[in-house]
C-alpha positions as YAML, in Angstrom:
chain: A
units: angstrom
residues:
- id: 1
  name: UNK
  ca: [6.88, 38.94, -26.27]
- id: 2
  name: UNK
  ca: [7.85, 40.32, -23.39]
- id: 3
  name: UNK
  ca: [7.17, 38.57, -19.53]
- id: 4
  name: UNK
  ca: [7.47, 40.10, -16.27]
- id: 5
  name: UNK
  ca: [7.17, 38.93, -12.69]
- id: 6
  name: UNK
  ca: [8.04, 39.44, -9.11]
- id: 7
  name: UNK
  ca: [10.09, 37.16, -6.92]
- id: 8
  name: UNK
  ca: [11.20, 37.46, -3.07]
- id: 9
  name: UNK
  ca: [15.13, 38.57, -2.99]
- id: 10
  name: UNK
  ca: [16.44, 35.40, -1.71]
- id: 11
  name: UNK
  ca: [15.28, 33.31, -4.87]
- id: 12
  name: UNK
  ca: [16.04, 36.32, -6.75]
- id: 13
  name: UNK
  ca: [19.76, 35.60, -5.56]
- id: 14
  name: UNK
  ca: [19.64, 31.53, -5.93]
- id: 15
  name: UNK
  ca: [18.24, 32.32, -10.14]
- id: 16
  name: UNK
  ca: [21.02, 35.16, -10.38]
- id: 17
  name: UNK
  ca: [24.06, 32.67, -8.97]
- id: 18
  name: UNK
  ca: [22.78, 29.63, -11.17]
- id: 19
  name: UNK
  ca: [22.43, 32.22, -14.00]
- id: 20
  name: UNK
  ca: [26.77, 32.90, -13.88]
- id: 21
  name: UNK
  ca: [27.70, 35.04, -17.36]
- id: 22
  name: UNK
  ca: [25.00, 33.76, -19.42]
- id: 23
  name: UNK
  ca: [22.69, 36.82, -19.97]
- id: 24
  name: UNK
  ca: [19.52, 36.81, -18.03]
- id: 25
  name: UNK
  ca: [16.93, 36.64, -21.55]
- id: 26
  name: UNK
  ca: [19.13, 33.36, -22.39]
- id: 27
  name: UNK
  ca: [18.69, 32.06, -18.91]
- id: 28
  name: UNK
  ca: [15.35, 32.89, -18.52]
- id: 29
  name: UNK
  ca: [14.05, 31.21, -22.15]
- id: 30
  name: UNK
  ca: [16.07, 28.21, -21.61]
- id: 31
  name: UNK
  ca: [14.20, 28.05, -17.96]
- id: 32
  name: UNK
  ca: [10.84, 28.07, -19.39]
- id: 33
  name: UNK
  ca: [11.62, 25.99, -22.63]
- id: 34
  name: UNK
  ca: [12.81, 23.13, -20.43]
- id: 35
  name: UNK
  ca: [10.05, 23.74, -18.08]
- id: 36
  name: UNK
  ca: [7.44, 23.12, -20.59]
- id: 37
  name: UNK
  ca: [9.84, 20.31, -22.28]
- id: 38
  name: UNK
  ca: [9.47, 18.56, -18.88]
- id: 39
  name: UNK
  ca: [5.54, 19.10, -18.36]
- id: 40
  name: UNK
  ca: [4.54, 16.30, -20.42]
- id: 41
  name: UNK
  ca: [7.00, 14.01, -18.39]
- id: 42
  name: UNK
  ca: [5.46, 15.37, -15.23]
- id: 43
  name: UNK
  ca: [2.01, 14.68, -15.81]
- id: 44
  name: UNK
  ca: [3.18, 11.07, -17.72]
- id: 45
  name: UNK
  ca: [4.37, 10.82, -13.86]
- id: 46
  name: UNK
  ca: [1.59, 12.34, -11.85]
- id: 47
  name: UNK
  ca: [-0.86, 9.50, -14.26]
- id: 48
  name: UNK
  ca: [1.87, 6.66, -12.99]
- id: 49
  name: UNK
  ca: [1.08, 8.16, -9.20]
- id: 50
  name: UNK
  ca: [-2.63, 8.19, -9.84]
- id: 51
  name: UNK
  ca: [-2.13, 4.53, -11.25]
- id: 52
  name: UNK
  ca: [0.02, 3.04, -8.64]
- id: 53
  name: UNK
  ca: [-2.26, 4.89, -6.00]
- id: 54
  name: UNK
  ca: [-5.90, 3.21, -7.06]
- id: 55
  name: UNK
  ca: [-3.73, 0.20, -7.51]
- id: 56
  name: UNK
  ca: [-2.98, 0.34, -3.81]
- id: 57
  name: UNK
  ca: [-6.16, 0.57, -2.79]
- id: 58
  name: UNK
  ca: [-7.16, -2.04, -4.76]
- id: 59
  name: UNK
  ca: [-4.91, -4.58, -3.50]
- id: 60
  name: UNK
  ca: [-5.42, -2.96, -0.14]
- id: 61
  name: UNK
  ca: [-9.36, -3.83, 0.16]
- id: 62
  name: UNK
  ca: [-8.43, -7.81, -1.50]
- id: 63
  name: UNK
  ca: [-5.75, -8.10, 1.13]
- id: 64
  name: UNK
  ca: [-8.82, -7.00, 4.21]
- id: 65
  name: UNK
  ca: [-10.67, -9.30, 2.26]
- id: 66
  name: UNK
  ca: [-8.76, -11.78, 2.33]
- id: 67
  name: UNK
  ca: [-7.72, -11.47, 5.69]
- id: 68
  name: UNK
  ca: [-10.99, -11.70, 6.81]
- id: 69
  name: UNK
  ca: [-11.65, -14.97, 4.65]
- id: 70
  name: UNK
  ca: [-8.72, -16.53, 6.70]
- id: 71
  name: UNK
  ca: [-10.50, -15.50, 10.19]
- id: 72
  name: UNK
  ca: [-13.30, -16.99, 9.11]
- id: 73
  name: UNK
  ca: [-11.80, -19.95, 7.98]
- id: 74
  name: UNK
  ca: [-9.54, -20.09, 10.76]
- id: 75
  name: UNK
  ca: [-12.44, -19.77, 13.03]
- id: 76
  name: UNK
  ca: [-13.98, -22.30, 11.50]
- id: 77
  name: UNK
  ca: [-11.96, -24.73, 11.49]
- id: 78
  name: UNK
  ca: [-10.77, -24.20, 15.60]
- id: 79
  name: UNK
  ca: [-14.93, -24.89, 15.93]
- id: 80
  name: UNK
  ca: [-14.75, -28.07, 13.68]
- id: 81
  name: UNK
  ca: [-11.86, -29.24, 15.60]
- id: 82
  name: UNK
  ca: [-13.23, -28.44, 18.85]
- id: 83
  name: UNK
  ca: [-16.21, -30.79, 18.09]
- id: 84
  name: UNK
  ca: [-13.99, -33.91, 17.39]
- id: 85
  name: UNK
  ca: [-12.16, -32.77, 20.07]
- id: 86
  name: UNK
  ca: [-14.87, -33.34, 22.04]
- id: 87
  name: UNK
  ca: [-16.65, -36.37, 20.15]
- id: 88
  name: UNK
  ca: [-13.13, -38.00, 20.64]
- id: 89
  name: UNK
  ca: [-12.76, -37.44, 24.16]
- id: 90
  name: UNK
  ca: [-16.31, -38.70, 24.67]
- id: 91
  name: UNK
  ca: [-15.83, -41.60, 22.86]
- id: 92
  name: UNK
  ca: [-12.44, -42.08, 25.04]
- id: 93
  name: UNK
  ca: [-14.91, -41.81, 27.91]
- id: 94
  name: UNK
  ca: [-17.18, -44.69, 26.37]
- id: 95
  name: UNK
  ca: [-13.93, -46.95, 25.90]
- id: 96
  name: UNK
  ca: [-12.31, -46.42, 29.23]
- id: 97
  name: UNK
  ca: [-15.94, -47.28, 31.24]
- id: 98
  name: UNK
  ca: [-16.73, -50.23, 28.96]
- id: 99
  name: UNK
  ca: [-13.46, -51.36, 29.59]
- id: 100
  name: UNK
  ca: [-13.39, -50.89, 33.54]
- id: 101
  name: UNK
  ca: [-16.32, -52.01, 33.52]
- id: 102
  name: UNK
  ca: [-15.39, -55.13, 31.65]
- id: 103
  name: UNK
  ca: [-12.15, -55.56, 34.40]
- id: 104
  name: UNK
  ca: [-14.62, -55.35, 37.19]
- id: 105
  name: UNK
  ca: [-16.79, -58.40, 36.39]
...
């Protein structure tokens, strides 16, 4: 069978100095045969890209998820410790009039 195609002159010249002495049907099957040797290892490799890329997104929307767990946590526990914070200082409050008031008398 018998293939023919066009190509711009400067990859014309970067096929023809690869090519050397070997003659150009030799070059030329040996170009397609590893090309289609090679296909199945490329899309093996695109599938691995595919993979890796849903698993990125996947860990992606558990790590905002996550992140956002911690806020709220985080948030949550700056409240809680606001509030004994406060109970604490009140009851401070309590301690230091009872006991002024104890001194006074």
């Amino acid at each position: 069978m018998k293939i023919t195609f066009k190509i711009d002159e400067e990859s014309f010249k970067k096929v023809e100095a690869r090519r050397g002495d070997r003659k150009k049907s030799e070059f030329y099957r040996s170009i397609i045969n590893d090309y289609l040797s090679n296909k199945p290892h490329e899309d093996q490799t695109n599938q691995q890209i595919s993979n890796l890329a849903k698993e990125f997104e996947t860990l992606r929307a558990e790590m905002a998820y996550k992140d956002a767990m911690i806020k709220s946590m985080k948030d949550e526990k700056i409240k809680d410790m606001q509030s004994q914070l406060n109970f604490l200082q009140i009851e401070y409050q309590k301690n230091n009039n009872h006991f002024i008031g104890s001194n006074i008398s």
